[in-house]
C-alpha positions as CSV (number, residue, x, y, z in Angstrom):
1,X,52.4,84.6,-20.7
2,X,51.2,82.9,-24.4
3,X,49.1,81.0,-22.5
4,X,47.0,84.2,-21.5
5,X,47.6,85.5,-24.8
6,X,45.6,82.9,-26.4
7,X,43.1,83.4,-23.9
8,X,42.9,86.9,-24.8
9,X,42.8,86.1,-28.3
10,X,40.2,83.9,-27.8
11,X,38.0,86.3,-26.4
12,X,38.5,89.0,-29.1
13,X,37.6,86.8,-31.6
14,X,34.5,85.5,-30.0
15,X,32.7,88.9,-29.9
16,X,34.4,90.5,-32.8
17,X,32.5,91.6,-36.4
18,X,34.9,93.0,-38.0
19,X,38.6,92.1,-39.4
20,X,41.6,92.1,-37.1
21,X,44.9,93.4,-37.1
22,X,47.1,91.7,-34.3
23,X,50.8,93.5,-33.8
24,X,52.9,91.2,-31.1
25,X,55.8,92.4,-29.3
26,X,57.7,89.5,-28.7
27,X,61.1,87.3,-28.1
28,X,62.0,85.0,-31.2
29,X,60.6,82.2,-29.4
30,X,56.9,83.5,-28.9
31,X,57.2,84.9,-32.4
32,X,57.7,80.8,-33.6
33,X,54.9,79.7,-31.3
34,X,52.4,82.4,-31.6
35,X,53.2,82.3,-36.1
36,X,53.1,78.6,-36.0
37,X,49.7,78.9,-33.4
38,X,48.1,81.6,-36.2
39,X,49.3,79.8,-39.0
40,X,47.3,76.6,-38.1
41,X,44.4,78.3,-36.9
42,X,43.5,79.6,-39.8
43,X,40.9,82.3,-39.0
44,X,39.4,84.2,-41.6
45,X,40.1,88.1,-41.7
46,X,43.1,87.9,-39.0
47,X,46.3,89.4,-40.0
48,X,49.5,89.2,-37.4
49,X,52.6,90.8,-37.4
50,X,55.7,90.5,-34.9
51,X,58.4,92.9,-33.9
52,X,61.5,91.6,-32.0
53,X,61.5,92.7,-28.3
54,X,64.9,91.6,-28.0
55,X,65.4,94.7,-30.2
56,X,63.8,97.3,-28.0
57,X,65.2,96.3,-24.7
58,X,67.8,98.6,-25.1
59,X,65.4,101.6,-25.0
60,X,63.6,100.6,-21.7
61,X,66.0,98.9,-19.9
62,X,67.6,102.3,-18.1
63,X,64.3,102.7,-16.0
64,X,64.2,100.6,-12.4
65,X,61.7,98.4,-12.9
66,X,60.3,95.6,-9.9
67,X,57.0,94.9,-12.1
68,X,56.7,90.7,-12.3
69,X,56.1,91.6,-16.3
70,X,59.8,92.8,-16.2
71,X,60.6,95.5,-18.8
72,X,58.0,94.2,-21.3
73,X,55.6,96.1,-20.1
74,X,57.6,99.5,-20.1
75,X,57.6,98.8,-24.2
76,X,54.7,100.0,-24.5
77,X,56.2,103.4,-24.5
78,X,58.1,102.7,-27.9
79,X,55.1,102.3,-29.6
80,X,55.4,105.3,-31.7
81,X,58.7,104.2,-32.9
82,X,58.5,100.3,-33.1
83,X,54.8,100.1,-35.1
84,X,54.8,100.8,-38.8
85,X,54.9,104.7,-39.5
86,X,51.5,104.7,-41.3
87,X,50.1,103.5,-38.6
88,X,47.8,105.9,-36.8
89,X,45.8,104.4,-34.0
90,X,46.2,101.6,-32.1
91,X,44.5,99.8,-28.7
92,X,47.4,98.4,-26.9
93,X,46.4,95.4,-24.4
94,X,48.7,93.5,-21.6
95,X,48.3,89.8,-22.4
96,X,46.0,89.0,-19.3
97,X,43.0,90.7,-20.6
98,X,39.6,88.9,-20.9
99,X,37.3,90.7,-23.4
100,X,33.3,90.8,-22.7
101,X,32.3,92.2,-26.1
102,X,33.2,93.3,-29.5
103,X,36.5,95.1,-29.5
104,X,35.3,97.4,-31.8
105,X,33.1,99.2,-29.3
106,X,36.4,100.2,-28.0
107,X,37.7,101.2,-31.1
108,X,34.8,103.7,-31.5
109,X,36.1,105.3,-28.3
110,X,38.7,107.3,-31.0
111,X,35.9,109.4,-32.1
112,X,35.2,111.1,-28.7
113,X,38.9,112.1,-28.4
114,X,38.5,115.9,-28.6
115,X,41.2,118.4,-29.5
116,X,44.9,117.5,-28.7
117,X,43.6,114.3,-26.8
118,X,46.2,111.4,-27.7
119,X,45.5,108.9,-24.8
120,X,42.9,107.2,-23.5
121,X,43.3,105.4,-20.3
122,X,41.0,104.2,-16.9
123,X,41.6,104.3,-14.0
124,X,42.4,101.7,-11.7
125,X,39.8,100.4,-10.2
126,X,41.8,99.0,-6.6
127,X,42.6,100.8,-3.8
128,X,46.2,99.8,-4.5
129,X,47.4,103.3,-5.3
130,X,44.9,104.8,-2.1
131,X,47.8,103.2,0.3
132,X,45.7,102.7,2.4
133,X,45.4,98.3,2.3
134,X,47.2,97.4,4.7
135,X,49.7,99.5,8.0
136,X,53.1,100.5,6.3
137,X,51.6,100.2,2.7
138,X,53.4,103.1,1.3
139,X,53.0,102.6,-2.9
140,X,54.2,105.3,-5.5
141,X,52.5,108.2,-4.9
142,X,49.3,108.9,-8.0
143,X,46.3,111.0,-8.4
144,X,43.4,109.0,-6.5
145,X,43.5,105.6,-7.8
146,X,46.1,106.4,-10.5
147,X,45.4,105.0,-14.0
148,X,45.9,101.4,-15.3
149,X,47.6,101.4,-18.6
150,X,46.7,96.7,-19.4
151,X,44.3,98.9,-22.1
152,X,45.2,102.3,-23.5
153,X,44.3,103.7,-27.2
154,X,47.0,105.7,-28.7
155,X,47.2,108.1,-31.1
156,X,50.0,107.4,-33.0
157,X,49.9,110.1,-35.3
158,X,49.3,113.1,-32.8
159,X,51.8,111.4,-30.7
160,X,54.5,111.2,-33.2
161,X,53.8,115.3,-33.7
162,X,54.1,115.7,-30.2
163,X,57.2,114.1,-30.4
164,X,56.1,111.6,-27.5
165,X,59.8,109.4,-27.9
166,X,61.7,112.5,-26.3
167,X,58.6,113.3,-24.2
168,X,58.5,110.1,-22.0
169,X,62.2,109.9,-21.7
170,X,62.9,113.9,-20.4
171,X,60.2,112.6,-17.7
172,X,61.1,109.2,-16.6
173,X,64.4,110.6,-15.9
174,X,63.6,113.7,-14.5
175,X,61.5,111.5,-12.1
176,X,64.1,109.3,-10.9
177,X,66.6,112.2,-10.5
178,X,63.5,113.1,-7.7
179,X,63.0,109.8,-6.6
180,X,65.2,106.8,-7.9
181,X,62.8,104.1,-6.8
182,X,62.0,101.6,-9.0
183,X,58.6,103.0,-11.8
184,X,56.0,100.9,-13.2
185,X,55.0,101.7,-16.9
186,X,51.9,103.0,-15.8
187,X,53.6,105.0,-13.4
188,X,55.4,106.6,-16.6
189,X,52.4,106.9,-18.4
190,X,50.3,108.7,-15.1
191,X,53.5,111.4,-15.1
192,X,53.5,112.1,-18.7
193,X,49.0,112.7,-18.6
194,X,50.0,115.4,-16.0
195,X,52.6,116.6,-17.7
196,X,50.6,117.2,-20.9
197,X,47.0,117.1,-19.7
198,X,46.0,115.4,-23.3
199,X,44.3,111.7,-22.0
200,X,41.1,111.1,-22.8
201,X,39.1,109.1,-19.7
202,X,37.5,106.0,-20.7
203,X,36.6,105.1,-17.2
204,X,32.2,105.0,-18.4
205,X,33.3,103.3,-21.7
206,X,35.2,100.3,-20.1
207,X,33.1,99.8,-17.2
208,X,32.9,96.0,-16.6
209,X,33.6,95.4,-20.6
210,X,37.0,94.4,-20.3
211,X,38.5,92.9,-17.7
212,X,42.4,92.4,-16.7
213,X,44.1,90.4,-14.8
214,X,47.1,92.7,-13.5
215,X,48.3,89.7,-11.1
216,X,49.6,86.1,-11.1
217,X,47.1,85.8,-7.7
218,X,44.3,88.0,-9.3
219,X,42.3,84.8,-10.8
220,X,42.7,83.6,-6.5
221,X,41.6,86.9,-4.8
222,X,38.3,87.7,-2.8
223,X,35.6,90.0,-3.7
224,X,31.9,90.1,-4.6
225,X,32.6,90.4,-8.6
226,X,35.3,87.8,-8.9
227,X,32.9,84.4,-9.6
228,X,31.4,86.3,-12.6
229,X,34.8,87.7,-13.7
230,X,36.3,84.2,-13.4
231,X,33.6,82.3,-14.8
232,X,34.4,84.7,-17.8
233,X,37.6,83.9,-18.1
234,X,37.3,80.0,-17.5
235,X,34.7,80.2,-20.3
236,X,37.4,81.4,-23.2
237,X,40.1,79.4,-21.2
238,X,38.8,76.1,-22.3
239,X,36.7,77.3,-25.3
240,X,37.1,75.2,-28.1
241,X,39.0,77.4,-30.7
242,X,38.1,75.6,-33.9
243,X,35.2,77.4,-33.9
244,X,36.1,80.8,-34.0
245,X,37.3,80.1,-37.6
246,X,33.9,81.5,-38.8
247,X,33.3,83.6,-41.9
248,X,32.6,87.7,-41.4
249,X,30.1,87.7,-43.4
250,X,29.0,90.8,-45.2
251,X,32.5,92.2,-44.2
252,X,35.3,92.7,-46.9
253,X,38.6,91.4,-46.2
254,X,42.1,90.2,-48.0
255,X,42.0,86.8,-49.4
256,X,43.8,84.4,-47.1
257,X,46.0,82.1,-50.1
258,X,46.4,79.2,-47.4
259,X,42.9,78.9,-47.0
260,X,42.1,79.6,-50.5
261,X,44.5,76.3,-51.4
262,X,42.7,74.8,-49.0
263,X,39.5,74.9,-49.8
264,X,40.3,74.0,-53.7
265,X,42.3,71.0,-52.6
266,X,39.5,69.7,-50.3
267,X,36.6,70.3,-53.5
268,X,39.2,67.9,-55.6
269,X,38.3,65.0,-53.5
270,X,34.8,63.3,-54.3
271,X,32.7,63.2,-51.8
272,X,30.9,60.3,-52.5
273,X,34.3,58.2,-51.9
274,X,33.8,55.7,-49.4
275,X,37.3,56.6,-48.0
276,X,36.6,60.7,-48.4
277,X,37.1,61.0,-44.2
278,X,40.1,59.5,-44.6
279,X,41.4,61.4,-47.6
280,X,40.1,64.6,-45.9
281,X,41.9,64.3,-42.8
282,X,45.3,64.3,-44.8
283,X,44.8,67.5,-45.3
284,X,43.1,68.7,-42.4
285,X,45.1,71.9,-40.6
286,X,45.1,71.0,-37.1
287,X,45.4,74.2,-35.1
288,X,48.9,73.7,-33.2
289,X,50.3,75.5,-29.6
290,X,54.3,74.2,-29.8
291,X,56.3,74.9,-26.3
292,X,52.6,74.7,-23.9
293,X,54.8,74.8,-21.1
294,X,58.5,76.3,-21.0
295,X,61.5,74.5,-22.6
296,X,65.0,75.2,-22.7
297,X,67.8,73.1,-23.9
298,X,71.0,73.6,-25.2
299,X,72.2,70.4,-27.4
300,X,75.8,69.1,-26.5
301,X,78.4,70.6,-28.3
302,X,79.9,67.0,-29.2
303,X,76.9,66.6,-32.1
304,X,76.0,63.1,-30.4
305,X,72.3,64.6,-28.4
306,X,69.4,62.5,-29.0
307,X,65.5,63.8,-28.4
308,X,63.3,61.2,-27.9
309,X,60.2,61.5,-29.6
310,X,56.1,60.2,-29.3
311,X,52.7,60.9,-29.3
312,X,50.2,61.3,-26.9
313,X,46.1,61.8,-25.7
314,X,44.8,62.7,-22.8
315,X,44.6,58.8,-22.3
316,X,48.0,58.4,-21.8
317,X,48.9,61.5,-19.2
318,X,49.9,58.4,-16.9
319,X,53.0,57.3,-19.0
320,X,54.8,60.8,-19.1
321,X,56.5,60.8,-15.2
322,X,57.6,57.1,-16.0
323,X,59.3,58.0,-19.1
324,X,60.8,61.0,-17.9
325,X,62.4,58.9,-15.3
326,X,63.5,56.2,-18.0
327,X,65.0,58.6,-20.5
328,X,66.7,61.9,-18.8
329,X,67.5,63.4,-22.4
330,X,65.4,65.8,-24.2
331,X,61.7,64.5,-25.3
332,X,59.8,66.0,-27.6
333,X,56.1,65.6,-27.2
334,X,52.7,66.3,-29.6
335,X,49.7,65.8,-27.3
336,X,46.4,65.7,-29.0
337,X,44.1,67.1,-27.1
338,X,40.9,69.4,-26.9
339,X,41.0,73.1,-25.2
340,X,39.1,71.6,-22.2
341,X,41.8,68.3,-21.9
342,X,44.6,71.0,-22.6
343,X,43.8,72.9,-19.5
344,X,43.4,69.4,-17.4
345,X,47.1,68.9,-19.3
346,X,48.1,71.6,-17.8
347,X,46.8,71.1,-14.4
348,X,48.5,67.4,-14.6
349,X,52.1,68.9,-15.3
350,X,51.9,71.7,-12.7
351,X,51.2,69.3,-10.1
352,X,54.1,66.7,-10.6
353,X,57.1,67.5,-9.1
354,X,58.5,64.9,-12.1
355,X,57.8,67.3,-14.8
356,X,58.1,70.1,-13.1
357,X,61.5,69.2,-12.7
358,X,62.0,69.0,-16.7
359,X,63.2,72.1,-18.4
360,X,63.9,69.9,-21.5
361,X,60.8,68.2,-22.4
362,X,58.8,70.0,-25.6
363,X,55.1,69.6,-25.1
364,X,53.4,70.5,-28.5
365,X,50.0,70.7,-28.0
366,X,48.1,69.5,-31.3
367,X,44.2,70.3,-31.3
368,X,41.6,68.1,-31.9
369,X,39.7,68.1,-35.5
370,X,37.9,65.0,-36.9
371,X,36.5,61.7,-36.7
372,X,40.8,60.0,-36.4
373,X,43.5,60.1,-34.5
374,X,46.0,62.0,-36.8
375,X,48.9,59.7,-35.4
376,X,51.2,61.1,-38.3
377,X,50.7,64.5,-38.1
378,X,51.6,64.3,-34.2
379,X,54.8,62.6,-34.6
380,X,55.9,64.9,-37.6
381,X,54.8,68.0,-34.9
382,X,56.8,66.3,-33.0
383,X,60.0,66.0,-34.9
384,X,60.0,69.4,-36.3
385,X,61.1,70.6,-33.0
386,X,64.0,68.6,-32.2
387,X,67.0,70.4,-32.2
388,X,69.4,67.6,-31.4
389,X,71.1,65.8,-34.1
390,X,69.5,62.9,-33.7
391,X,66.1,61.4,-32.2
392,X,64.8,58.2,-31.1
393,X,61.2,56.8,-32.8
394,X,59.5,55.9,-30.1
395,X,56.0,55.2,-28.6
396,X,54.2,56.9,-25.6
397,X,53.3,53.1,-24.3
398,X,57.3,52.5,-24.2
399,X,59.7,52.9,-21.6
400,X,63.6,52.6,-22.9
401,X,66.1,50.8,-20.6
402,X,67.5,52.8,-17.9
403,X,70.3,54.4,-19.7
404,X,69.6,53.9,-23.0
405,X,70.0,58.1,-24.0
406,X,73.4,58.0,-23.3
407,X,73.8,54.4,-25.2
408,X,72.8,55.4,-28.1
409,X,74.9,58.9,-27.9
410,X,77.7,56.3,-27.4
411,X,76.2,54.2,-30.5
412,X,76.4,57.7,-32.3
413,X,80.3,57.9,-32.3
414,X,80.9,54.1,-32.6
415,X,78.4,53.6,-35.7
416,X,80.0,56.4,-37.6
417,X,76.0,58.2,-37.8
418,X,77.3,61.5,-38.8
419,X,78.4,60.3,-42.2
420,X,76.5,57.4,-43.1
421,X,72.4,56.7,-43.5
422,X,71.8,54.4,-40.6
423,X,68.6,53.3,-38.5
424,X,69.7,52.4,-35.1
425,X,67.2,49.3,-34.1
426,X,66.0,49.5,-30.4
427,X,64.6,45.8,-29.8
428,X,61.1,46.1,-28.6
429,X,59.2,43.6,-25.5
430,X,56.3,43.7,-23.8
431,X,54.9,42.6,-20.7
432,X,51.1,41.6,-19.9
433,X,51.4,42.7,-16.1
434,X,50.8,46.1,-14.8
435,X,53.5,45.9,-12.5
436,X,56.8,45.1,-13.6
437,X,60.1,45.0,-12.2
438,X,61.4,47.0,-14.8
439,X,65.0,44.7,-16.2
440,X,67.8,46.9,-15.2
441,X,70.1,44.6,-17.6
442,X,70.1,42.3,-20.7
443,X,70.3,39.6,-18.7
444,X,67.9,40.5,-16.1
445,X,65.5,41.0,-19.1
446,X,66.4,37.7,-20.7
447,X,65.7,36.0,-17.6
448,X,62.3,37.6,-17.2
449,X,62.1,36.7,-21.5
450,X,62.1,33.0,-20.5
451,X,60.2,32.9,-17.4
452,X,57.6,34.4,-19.2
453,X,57.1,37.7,-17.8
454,X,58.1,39.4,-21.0
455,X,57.5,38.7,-24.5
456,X,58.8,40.1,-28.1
457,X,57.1,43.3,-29.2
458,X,53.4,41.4,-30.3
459,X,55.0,38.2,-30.8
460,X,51.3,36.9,-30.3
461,X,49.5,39.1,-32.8
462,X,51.5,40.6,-35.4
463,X,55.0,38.6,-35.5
464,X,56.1,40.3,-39.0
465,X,56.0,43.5,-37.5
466,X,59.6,42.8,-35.3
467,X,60.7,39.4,-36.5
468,X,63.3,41.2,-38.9
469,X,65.0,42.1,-36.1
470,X,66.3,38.9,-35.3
471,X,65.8,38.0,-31.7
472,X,67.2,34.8,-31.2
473,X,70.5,36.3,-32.4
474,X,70.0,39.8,-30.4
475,X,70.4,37.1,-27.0
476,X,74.0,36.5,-27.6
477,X,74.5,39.3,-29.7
478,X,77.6,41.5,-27.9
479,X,78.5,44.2,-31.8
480,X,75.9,45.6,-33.9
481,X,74.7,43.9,-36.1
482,X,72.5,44.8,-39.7
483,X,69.2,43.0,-40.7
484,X,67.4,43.3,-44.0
485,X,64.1,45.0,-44.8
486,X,61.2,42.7,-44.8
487,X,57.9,43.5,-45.5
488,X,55.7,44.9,-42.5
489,X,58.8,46.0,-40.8
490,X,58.6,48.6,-38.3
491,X,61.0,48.4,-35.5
492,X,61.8,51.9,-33.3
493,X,64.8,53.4,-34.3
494,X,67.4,56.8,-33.8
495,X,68.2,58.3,-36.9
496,X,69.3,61.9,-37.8
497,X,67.0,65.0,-37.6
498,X,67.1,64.9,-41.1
499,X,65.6,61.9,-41.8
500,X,62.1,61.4,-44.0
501,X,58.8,62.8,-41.8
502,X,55.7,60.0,-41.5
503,X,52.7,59.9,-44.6
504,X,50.3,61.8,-43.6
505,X,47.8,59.8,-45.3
506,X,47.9,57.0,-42.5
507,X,45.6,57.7,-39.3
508,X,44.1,56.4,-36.7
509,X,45.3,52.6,-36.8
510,X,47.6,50.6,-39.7
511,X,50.2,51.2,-41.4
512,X,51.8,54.3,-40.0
513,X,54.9,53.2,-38.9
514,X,55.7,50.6,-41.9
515,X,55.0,53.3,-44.6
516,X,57.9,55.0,-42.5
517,X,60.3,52.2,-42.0
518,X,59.6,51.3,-46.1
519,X,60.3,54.9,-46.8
520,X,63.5,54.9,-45.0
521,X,64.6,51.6,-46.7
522,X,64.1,53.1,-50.5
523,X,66.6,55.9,-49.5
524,X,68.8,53.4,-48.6
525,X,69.2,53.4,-44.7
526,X,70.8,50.6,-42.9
527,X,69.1,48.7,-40.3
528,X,71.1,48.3,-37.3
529,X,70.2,46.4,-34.3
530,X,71.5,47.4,-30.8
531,X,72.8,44.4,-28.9
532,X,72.3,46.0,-25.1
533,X,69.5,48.2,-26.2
534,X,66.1,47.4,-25.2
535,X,62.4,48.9,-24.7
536,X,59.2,47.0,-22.9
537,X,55.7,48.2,-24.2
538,X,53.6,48.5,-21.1
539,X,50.1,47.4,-21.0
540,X,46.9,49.5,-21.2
541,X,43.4,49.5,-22.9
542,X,42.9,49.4,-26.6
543,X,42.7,52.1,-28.3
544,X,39.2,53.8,-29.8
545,X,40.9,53.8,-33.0
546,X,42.1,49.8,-33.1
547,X,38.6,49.4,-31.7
548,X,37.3,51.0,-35.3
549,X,40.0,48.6,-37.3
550,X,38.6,45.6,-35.8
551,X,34.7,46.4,-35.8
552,X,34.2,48.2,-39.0
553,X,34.5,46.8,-42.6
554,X,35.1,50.2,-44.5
555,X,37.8,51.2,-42.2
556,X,39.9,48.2,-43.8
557,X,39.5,48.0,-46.6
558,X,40.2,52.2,-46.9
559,X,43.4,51.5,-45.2
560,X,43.9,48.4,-47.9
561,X,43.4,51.4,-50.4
562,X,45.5,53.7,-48.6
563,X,48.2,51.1,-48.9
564,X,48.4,50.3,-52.1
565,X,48.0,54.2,-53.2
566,X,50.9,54.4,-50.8
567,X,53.0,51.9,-52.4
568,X,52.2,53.2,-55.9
569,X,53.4,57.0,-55.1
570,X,56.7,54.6,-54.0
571,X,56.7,53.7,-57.4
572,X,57.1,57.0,-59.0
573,X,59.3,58.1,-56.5
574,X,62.2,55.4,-55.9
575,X,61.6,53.8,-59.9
576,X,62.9,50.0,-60.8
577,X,63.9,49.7,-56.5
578,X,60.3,50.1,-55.2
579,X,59.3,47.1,-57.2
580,X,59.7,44.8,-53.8
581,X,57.6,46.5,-51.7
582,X,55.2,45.6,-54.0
583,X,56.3,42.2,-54.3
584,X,56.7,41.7,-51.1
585,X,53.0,42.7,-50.0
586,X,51.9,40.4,-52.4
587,X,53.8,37.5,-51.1
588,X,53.2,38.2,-47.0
């Protein structure tokens, strides 16, 4: 359901003039997603607050309930008790709403309540409740249509007077004394209007202003309003969300400290730099959906799990059944992506029976922002959301050796990685041929090393990158064994969770994995290489980004700047030690 909550979210923000107050009922995990979906967004005059679900199941959980919402939906009639006390209306939406205009016009329906009027609610607009659908359709018997409770304004304060908590329960269970078939939370809410006769009906207010979803099939079902209603709901679907960060203007509203910090840090940097895009996008906030699609994993209770981790654009949908069948651990997954190429994502995933099958792969969307590819950012994204001990550095081009998860959990125990600082080395190939017999041992892959179907990682354009890790003696190589730092090292490794995130600073292409590897050397990691560990770089088209490094001028020599800005903050950081990296990059 986040998925239509954003959605919904979407919409509100698109018509609204006014500041919002957003209260979420939720589990712990929406509560992370949705704060860390809010946080990023960063919209102006938007305040959200969260109240633990798991905390009021107890009070709802006594009523039969078959609803496909489960006994979320019957919250809603804890309101009263669960919202802050000074709290005194409220509009209370299901998360498959679509709004088709400013919210507030809703709102302004509290000023026609009249008298002891606490409720207002429409009625349904189906023929569900009629009974009259289909032969045998016998639903729970309401007045006419009954009324549809995915929008209802509350009166919290007259409710609260009317002492509504031991209202609703003296009539739910009166009810199922009567009849103990399963109730829906509107059927609650219908027995409780007749009971008190204190609703206000909204049915002219609402008419074709908001619309709701009330089915997983509704967006599928057949009558003369549903292209418009769809259309509507497509529209906010893939609606690029970056631009509902707009200014109220003319409307007063508490300063937002993030953005505030924000905007000072970004009026610091001169705009007349000739590296000022790249410098900006360091601290651009990139609006962030973690867990798109549903993940759950439980580590292994020996402390030896390892997540794989990488990065991804819509470019590279193809490589994620292939990996999946390559590494059967947990992955953890930033895809950077626009709304639009989200939904496509989501499409993708829904359709392959390979991922489908996968209740352990994370995928983080990050949304796109800027002229670069913030490679970086996505792998930190990334990372943050392992919850293994350890995770594996890898590439979305890559596919590890059949087997290799449960190698390095082995590697784990024998290399004693629990108590000491080590980089685990995963030598890295590559083939030129789009269909490979994937090596299902060393010496299958040595084999294919000499006939020339596979090659060390760039051995033909960037030898420095791998060379450290010693190839020749990885061929007979049966123990681990440790190599030295050299400069432009930057090899995939496992290390623990805890290990040093990637410099933002780097995007796009160059440099982003040495900074790392350089990073990890000054805190005094050991480099390890794996001697039956292996992983073959598959081929595809180059990349916009490399495309920029080798056509434009400016781009280098910002990244030659970003580099030795980079190995300056080493510098302060690491003292006396740092001095070779700065050595180094003068001799190579």
């Amino acid at each position: 359901f986040l998925r239509d909550v954003v959605t919904l979210v979407k919409s509100v923000l698109f018509h609204r003039r006014n500041p919002l107050h957003f209260h979420f009922i939720t589990d712990s995990i929406a509560q992370q997603i949705l704060s860390s979906l809010f946080h990023t967004w960063m919209v102006p005059a938007v305040r959200v607050d969260f109240y633990d679900a798991d905390e009021l199941k107890s009070e709802v959980s006594w009523i039969p309930n078959k609803h496909y919402s489960g006994i979320y939906g019957l919250m809603k009639l804890v309101l009263t008790k669960t919202l802050p006390s000074d709290l005194q209306r409220v509009i209370v939406l299901d998360t498959d709403i679509t709004f088709a205009t400013d919210i507030a016009e809703l709102w302004a329906v509290f000023h026609k309540f009249k008298g002891q009027q606490v409720l207002g609610l429409v009625e349904n607009q189906s023929d569900w409740y009629l009974g009259n659908l289909w032969k045998n359709h016998r639903p729970w018997p309401a007045l006419g249509r009954g009324f549809n409770t995915g929008v209802i304004l509350l009166l919290l304060d007259r409710l609260r007077k009317l002492r509504w908590e031991q209202m609703w329960r003296l009539t739910a269970e009166r009810e199922l004394m009567i009849d103990p078939c399963a109730l829906l939370n509107c059927d609650v809410f219908f027995l409780i209007v007749v009971t008190i006769q204190k609703a206000a009906n909204l049915y002219s207010a609402l008419v074709l202003q908001v619309i709701h979803w009330n089915s997983p099939k509704k967006l599928r079902v057949k009558n003369k309003h549903v292209e418009f209603f769809r259309n509507l709901y497509l529209t906010f679907l893939e609606y690029d969300g970056n631009l509902l960060r707009r200014e109220l203007f003319g409307c007063p509203s508490e300063a937002d400290h993030n953005s505030e910090n924000l905007q000072k840090t970004l009026s610091e940097l001169d705009e007349d730099d000739p590296c000022y895009e790249f410098r900006r996008e360091r601290f651009t906030v990139h609006r962030t959906h973690l867990y798109f699609l549903h993940y759950e994993y439980e580590p292994s209770s020996d402390n030896t799990d390892v997540t794989l981790v990488a990065q991804l654009s819509m470019d590279r949908l193809q490589m994620l059944e292939a990996i999946c069948k390559h590494w059967e651990g947990p992955i953890s997954l930033a895809l950077y992506l626009s709304d639009a190429e989200a939904q496509q994502f989501l499409r993708y995933a829904q359709g392959s029976e390979v991922l489908m099958s996968r209740g352990n792969v994370g995928y983080h969307i990050v949304y796109k922002e800027g002229q670069f590819y913030p490679v970086n950012l996505l792998r930190n994204v990334a990372m943050r959301q392992v919850n293994t001990p350890y995770m594996f550095l890898s590439d979305i081009d890559f596919l590890p050796m059949y087997g290799l998860y449960e190698y390095l959990r082995k590697s784990v125990v024998q290399l004693d990685m629990a108590n000491t600082k080590k980089a685990l080395v995963v030598p890295a190939f590559e083939t030129l041929r789009y269909r490979l017999s994937y090596p299902k041992s060393k010496a299958e892959l040595l084999s294919q090393l000499d006939m020339g179907t596979l090659f060390t990682f760039r051995y033909h354009v960037w030898t420095k990158g791998h060379a450290p890790t010693n190839f020749a003696k990885w061929r007979t190589a049966t123990t681990p064994y440790r190599v030295q730092w050299e400069a432009d090292f930057e090899p995939y490794v496992m290390v623990r969770r805890d290990s040093p995130e990637y410099d933002r600073r780097f995007v796009g292409f160059g440099w982003n994995k040495v900074a790392h590897i350089m990073e990890l050397d000054a805190q005094e990691y050991e480099f390890v290489v794996l001697p039956n560990a292996y992983m073959i770089h598959m081929p595809h088209a180059p990349s916009f980004d490399i495309t920029k490094f080798r056509s434009n001028k400016q781009y280098r020599v910002c990244l030659k700047t970003l580099k030795e800005e980079f190995q300056q903050n080493m510098s302060r950081r690491y003292g006396f030690a740092a001095l070779k990296y700065m050595t180094a990059e003068n001799n190579s």
